[in-house]
GULUM-818744 format. One record per residue (C-alpha): x, y, z. Coordinates in steps of 0.2 Angstrom, whole numbers, plus 5000, padded with zeros to 4 digits. Example, Ala and Ser with C-alpha at 12.3 -4.5 7.8 and 13.67 -1.06 7.14 Angstrom:
2
506249785039/506849955036/
This chain:
123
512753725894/513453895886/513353945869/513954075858/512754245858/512454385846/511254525855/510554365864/510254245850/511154105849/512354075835/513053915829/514553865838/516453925829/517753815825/518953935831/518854055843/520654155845/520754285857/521854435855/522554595864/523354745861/523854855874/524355055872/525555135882/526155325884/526755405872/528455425882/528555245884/530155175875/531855095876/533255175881/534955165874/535455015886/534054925878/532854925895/531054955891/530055105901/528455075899/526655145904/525355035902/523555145898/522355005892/522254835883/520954805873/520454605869/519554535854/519154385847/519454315827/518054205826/517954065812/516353955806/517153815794/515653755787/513653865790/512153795782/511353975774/510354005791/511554025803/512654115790/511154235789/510754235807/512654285811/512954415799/511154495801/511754515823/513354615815/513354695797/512754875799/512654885818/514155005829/514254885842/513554705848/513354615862/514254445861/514154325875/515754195875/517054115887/518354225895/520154155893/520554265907/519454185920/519354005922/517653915916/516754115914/515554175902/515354325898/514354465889/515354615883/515054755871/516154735853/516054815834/516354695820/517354715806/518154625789/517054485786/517754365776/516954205770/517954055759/516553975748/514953925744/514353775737/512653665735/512353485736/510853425733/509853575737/510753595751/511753765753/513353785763/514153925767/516153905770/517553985780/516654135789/517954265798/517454405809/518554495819/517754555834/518354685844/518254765864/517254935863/518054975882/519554945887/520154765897/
């Protein structure tokens, strides 16, 4: 089975994995005044906004010590763009978010983690 990689160590499994993409076109490229697009495509490039809803203190630690202070990572995770593949790609990380932290019992849990990841090269 799969799972979720940071620089090759495994990460707990998000509850929500969103892929998005952004392509840049030409400076040139516009509408003109009959309202038909003219556009050139140069590059897309994907990412992902990753969420953990709930992280005991060890996988929060093991996650945000693969990303914080590093200019790119390697994540390995599913590609939406091809059917039932996996993949390793090269990504920076950037606005770490996290909800809440509560303990119960001597038990600490870490809530709401965000990280955006992003494509260092282009789609």
């Amino acid at each position: 089975m799969e799972q979720f990689r940071i620089n090759g160590v495994a990460i707990a499994t998000p509850s929500t994995f969103s892929p998005v993409f952004a392509t840049t076109s030409t400076e040139d490229s516009d509408r003109s005044q009959d309202g038909v697009m003219h556009n050139t495509p140069m590059f897309t490039i994907g990412g992902y906004d990753i969420v953990w809803d709930y992280l005991r203190w060890e996988e929060i630690a093991n996650i945000l010590n693969q990303c914080i202070g590093r200019s790119s990572v390697l994540l390995h995770y599913p590609n939406p763009r091809i059917p039932g593949r996996w993949q390793d790609g090269e990504f920076y990380c950037s606005n770490f978010n996290m909800d809440a932290q509560t303990l119960e019992e001597g038990f600490e849990t870490w809530e709401g983690l965000q990280i955006n990841f992003r494509s260092v090269n282009p789609e």
